[in-house]
N, C-alpha and C positions, 0 to 999 in steps of 0.2 A: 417157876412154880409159885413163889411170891405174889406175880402179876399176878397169874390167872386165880388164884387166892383171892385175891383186891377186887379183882371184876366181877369174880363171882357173887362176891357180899353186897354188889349193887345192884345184881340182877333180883327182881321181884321172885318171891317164892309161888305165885299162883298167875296160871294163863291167863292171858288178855282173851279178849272177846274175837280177838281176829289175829289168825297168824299172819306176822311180819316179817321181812328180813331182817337178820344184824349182819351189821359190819362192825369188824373190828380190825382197827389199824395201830398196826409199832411206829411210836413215833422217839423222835428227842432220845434219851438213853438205849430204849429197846433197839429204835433204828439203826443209833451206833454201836448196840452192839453185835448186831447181824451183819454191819456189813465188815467189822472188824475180823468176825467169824469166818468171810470170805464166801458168802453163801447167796446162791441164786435162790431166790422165796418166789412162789408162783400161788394163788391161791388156792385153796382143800379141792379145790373140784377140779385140779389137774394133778399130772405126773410133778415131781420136785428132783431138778438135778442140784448134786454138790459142785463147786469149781474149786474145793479146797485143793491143796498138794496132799498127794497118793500119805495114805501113812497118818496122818496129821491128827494127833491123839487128841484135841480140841474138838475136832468133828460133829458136828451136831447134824442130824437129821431133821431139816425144817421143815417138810413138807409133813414127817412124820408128829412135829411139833404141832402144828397150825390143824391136824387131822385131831391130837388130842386136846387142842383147847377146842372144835370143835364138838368133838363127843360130852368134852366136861360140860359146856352151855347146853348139848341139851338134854341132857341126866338133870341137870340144874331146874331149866324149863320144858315145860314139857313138848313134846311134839308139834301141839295142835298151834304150839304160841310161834314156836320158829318156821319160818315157809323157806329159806335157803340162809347160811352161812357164809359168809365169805369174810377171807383175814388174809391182809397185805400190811405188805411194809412202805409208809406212805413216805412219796419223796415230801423234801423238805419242803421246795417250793410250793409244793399242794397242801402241805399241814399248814404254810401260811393265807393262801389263799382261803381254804374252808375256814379260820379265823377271822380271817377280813368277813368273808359273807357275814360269819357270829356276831361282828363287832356294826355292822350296818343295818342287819336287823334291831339289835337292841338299842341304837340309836337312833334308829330310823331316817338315818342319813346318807343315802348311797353314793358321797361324796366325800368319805373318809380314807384314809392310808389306813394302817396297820403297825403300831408296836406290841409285843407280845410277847409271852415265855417267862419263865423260871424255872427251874430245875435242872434240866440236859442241855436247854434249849433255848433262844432268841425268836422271834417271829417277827419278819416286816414284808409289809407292802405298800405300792404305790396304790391312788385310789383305783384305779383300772386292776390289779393284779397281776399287770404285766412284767412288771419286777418286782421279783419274790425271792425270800432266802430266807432260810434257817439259818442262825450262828450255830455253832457248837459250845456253848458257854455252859460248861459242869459245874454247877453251883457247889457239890459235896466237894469236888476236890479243891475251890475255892474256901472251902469250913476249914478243910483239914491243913492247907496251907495256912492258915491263919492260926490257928489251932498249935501247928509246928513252929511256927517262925514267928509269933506276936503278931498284933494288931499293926501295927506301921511297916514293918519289912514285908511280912504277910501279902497286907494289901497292899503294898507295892509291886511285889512280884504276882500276885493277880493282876494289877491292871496291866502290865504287860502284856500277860496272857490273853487278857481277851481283847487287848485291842491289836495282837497278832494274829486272831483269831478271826476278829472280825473285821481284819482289812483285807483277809484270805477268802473269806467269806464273798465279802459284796463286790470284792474288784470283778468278777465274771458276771454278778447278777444284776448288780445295780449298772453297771457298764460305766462307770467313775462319775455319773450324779447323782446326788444327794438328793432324798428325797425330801417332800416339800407341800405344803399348804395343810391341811387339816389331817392329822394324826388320832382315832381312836388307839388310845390305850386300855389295856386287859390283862387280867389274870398277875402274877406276882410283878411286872413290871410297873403298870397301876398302882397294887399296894407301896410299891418301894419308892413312889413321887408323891402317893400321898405322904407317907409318913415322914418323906425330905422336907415336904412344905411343911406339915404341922411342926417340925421341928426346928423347920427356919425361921416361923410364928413366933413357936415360945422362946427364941432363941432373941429375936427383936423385942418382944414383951419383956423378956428379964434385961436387955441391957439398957432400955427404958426406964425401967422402975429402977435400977441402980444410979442411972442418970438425973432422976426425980423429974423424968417429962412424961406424960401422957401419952398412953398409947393407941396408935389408931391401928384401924381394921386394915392391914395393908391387902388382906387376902380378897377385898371385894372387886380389886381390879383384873382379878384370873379368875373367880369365884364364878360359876356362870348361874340363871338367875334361878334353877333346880338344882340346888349342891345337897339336895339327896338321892340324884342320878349320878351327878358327874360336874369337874368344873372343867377349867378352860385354863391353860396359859401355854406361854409364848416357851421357845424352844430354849433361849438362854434364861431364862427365869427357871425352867425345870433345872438347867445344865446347873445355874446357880446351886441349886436347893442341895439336888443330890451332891455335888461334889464339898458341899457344904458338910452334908451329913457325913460324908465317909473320910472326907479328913479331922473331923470332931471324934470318930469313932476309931480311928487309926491312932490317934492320938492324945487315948486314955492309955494311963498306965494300968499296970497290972493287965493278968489275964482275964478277957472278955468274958462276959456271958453267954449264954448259949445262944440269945434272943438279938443280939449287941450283934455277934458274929455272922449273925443270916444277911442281918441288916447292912452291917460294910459290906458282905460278900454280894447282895444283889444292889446295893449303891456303888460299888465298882463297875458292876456289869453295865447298869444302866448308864453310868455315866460316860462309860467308853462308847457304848452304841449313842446316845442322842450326840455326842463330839464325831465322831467319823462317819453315821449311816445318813443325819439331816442338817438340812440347810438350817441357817439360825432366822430364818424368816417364818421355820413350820410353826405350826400353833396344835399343842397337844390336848386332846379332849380327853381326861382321865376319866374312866365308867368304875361306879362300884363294882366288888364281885358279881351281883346279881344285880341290875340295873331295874327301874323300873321302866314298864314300856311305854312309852309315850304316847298319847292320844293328837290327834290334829290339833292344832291352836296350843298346843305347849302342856296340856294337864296332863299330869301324871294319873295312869289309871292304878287300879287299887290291884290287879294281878301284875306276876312277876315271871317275868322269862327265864328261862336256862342262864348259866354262864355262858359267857362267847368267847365258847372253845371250840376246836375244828369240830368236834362230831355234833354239834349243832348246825356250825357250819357247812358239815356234808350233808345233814338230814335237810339243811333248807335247799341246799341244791339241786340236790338227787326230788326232790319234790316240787322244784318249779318256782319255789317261795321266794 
């Protein structure tokens, strides 16, 4: 009820000029937790069977689910704006895939890989999207671990987890290599190398000025020559950053802050997936949230693209783009 709550408050209150489709896809948390549910999902414009066990007071009717987030869109919108409906549970590897498409558009490079996710969820691809996986990396129950058990045991028994998690992960999908050469990065994995790097900045800046030596701009060597799109760096310089940050953050006393706490918990994440999912030869292009879209010859034009998240991703596909 929450979700469709959420979705709803971003759908426009007044018709477009032309009715479209929506699609709407369970990804990362919802996905798992349908299939935790044991349930076969088919989309509103078919019959939906249960595979639970007979009895099973968890039981949820998904067909009956996916018919009323159907009806809620469109009491929401009106008629004329929706031309059909359709809601699936997107496998993993296609949530990464429609990311990759997101993350090449707004780069304009069709020769990118794919890291990606925060919340339920990890997202990688090769530049082809041949190998593709979702981690299962639960960021809340990494808070709440941290939360229970302090900042150093905490994220210690986090980084176990998700690096059981994501050697569980890629062993079938990456088929045991590592992926490699030009990496877009997106959405809260993005944020959590920027903020490793600016903090590995200020972190060489203060032990500078405590030294009484000058500080130079170390970041112009990963800095690409638009760092208000996105910079550049190498895959152990990212490894460096983050693993920087989350043992500086593991290893404040006292109990963390709320904002301290997000920060170790997606600098564990990240830092288990760039050690077991890439070769240390990849080179990570980190995009802002909202990139700007690049024009031929390198100029930044003055409009701004979507995020490059899958349902970008699916609209550019499903369109030919």
């Amino acid at each position: 009820a929450a979700a469709v709550t959420s979705l709803l408050r971003r759908c426009p209150d007044r018709a477009s000029a032309e009715a479209a489709p929506v699609f709407v896809g369970a990804t990362g948390g919802a996905r798992d937790a349908l299939k935790q549910a044991r349930r076969k999902t088919t989309t509103t414009n078919g019959s939906s069977t249960a595979d639970a066990a007979p009895g099973d007071s968890s039981s949820v009717d998904v067909g009956a689910l996916f018919a009323a987030l159907e009806a809620a869109l469109r009491r929401r919108l009106s008629t004329s704006t929706i031309r059909t409906v359709e809601v699936s549970v997107l496998d993993g590897a296609d949530e990464a895939r429609y990311e990759l498409q997101a993350a090449r558009h707004a780069l304009g490079d069709a020769g990118v890989g794919l890291l990606a996710g925060g919340g339920k969820s990890v997202q990688l691809a090769d530049k082809d999207g041949a190998r593709a996986a979702s981690i299962p990396l639960d960021t809340f129950a990494g808070h709440e671990l941290v939360d229970r058990r302090g900042g150093s045991v905490g994220a210690t028994l986090y980084d176990w987890e998700c690096r059981r998690r994501t050697t569980n992960a890629l062993h079938p999908r990456l088929r045991g290599d590592r992926l490699d050469g030009r990496i877009a990065v997106v959405e809260l994995a993005a944020k959590t190398l920027r903020i490793a790097l600016e903090h590995e900045a200020a972190s060489a800046a203060s032990s500078a000025s405590v030294a009484g030596t000058p500080t130079s701009a170390s970041t112009e060597t990963t800095t690409s020559s638009s760092p208000e799109d996105y910079i550049v760096v190498a895959r152990d310089d990212a490894f460096r950053a983050v693993e920087a940050l989350r043992r500086d953050l593991s290893q404040r006393k006292g109990r963390l802050g709320y904002d301290d706490t997000l920060h170790l918990v997606y600098a564990t994440q990240v830092a288990a997936v760039l050690d077991l999912a890439f070769a240390p030869t990849a080179t990570f292009v980190v995009l802002h949230d909202v990139p700007h879209r690049r024009k031929p010859g390198g100029a930044s034009s003055s409009s701004m693209t979507p995020p490059a998240s899958w349902p970008l991703g699916f609209y550019l596909r499903h369109r030919g783009l």
